[in-house]
N, C-alpha and C positions, 0 to 999 in steps of 0.2 A: 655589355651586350654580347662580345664575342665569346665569352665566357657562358653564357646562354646556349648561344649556337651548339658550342663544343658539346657541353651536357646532353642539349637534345640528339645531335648525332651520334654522341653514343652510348644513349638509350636505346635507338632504333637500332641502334645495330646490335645492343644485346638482346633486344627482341627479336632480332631477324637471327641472331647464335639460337636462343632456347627456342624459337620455334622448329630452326634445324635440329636440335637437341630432342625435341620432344619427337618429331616425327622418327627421329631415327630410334629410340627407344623404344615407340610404338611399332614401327615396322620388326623391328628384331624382338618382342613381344608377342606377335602376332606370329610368329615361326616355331611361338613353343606351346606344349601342351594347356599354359595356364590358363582360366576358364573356358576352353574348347567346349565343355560343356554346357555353355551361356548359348544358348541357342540364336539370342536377341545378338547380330552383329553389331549393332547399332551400342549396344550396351559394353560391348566388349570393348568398342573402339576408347568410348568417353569414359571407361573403366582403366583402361591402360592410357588415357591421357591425362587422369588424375595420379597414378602413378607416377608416370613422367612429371608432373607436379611436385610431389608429396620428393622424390629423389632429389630434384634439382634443387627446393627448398633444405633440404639434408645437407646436400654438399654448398649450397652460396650460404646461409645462413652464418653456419661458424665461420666458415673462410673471412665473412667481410666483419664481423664480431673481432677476429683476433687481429685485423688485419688495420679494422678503421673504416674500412674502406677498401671496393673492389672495380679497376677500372677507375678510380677516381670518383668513383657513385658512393654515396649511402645507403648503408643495408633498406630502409625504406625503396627508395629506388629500385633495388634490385627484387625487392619481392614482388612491388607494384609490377616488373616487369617478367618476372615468373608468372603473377597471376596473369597479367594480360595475354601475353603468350599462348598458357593454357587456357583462354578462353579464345581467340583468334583459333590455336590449332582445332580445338572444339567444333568450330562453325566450319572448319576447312575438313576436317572426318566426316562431318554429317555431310558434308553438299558434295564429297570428293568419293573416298574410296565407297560408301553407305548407298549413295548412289548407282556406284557399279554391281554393286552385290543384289541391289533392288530393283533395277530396272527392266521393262521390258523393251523400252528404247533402246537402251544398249544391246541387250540380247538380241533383237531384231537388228541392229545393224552388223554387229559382228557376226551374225547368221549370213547377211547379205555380201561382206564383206569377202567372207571365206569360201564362199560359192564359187563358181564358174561360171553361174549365169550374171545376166548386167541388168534385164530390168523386171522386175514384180509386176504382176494384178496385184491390187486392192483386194482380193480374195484370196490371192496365196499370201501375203501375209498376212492378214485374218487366219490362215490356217496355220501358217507358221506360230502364231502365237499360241494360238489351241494346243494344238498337238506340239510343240519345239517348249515351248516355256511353260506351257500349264501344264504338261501331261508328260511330256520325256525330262526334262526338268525338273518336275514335281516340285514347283512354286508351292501349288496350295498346300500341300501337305507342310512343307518347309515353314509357310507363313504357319499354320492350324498349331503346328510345335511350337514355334515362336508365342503364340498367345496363348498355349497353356503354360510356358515355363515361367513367362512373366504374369502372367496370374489373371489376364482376359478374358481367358474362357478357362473351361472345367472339365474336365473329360470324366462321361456319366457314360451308365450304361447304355450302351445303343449310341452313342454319339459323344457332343460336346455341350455346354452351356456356357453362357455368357454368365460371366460372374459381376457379382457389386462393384469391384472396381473397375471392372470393361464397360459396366454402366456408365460410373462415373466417368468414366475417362472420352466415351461420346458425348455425356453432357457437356464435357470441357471443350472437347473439337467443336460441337453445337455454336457455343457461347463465341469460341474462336472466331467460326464462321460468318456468326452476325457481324461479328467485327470489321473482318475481312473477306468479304463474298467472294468465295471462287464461282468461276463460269459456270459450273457445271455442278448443281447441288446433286443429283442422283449419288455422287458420293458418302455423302453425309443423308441426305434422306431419299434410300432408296427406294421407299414408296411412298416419296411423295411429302408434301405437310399434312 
């Protein structure tokens, strides 16, 4: 039984090593030119956390192969704890820095934050968000690039189009939705059923 014990502690803790590992890969990733041209942040992150994957498998694979054994683990063990990691880091990119980059909650607080005044109308930030995040910001454009590079929309002449995959990809959020009803369908059917 204590022999149990020992093994799970330290698994979790080589989980809790390569999710430090990972993030720190990804953060010092993220400082260099490599896909800067991925418009999609969201894509860049789980791009460079597959990376951090694909390394850490590089470097533990042989190690624990010539070794027997790393930490006292089975190469099994350790990969299980590679992949687990980079899917834990995964879920903590999407809901962490993804977040920040995409928010206009954040943006309106750190707007508010940085001020000198203490308290809003409900109509100045209504307007803060027009004019601060939609228009000095240039979100929409920001987003419009994002779904032409990943292949949502189409840039025609005079505008954009929604492409077969952007189709498909609402009918997928659709089908999500049935699933799981957010509050607030005007997201998904903006006019309506």
């Amino acid at each position: 039984m204590n022999r149990e014990i020992i093994k799970l502690v330290k698994l979790a803790a080589l989980c809790i090593a390569l999710c430090v590992a990972i993030a720190v890969v990804v953060a010092l990733l993220l400082r260099t030119p490599l896909l800067a041209g991925q418009k999609a942040y969201l894509y860049r992150l789980l791009i460079f956390d597959a990376i951090a994957c694909v390394v850490l498998l590089v470097i533990a694979v042989p190690v624990t192969v010539s070794r027997g054994s790393l930490f006292g683990l089975e190469l099994s063990s350790i990969v299980m704890c590679v992949g687990l990691s980079t899917l834990f880091m995964a879920l903590f990119l999407s809901l962490g820095p993804m977040t920040i980059e995409r928010s206009y909650t954040i943006y309106s607080l750190a707007e508010m934050r940085d001020s000198s005044k203490e308290v809003y109308s409900a109509e100045e930030i209504k307007d803060q968000f027009i004019n601060g995040f939609v228009e000095e910001a240039n979100e929409s454009q920001k987003r419009i690039d994002e779904q032409v590079s990943i292949g949502n929309l189409e840039k025609v002449d005079g505008g954009y189009k929604i492409t077969e995959k952007g189709k498909r990809l609402i009918d997928l959020m659709r089908l999500v939705e049935s699933i799981f009803p957010v509050p607030d369908e005007t997201c998904i059917y903006p006019n309506g059923h």
